[in-house]
Phi, psi and omega in degrees: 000127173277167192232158182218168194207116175206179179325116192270164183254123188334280179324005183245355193299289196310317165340304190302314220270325187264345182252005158282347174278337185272250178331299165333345156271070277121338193233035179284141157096349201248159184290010179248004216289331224261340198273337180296297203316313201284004190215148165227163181278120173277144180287009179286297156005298180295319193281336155253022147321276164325308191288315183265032187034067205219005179256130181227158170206137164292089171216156198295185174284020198247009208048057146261116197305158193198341177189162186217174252143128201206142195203129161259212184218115159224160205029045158075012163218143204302139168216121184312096187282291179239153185213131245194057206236126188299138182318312193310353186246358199282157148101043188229001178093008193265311147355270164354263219309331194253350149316279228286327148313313172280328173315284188338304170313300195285021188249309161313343179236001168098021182265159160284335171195172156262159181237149153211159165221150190205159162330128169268341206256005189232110183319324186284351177264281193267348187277329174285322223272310185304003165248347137328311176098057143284158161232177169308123173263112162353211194195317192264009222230000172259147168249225216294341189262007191249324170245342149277005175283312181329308162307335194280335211278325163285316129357259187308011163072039147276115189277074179315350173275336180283003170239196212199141161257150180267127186226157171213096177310148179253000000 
């Protein structure tokens, strides 16, 4: 099946809310199921998300989103806030294509790199992004908006040692 990655559309939000909800079964069985399940991305989020041109999906050949991509902006560099591809579509590049679109917006726009933060211990996590060429950000080498996402991410009942922020210079 071919996939095409573009700009996502109001009429696709809620759609986006069920394959991020969707991809969370993925984390069934693993030491995070419980910290995935319980929180979703809400649709004011999406929509503004949508409004600063920072929402991309991943969609088939009928053009129906199948995965998504959503990037805030923190400390002055583009950051993959979610990245979201329904199982039934997974292990097909579509995760890429869609990192490699937002490096590209953010490059087109003048950030110097991307950010993320994600699971170290889940192969589908810091092990992809790092063959992407993200690397590992220190812990003491983050800064201050770098360490409030951390605290919020713990706030939400996320087990920050197991995760790791990510930078990929542009």
């Amino acid at each position: 099946m071919e996939y095409s990655t573009r700009h996502a559309r109001y009429d696709e939000l809620d759609l986006l809310r069920e394959i991020e909800q969707d991809a969370s079964t993925l984390f069934r069985g693993t030491a995070h199921e419980s910290e995935i399940t319980a929180s979703s991305l809400s649709l004011d989020f999406l929509t503004e998300r949508l409004r600063s041109d920072q929402l991309w999906v991943a969609a088939d050949t009928d053009d129906i989103p199948v995965g998504f991509a959503a990037i805030t902006v923190i400390d002055g560099l583009a950051h993959l806030y979610e990245l979201s591809v329904a199982p039934a579509h997974g292990r097909r590049g579509i995760g890429k294509r869609l990192v490699l679109a937002v490096c590209e917006w953010a490059k087109q726009n003048g950030f110097s790199a991307v950010t993320l933060s994600t699971y170290s211990d889940i192969p589908w996590n810091a092990p992809f992004y790092e063959r992407i060429g993200f690397h590992a950000i220190n812990e003491n080498d983050l800064s201050q908006e770098m360490l409030a996402l951390r605290r919020r991410e713990a706030e939400d009942g996320l087990d920050i040692s197991r995760r790791v922020i990510m930078k990929l210079p542009l």
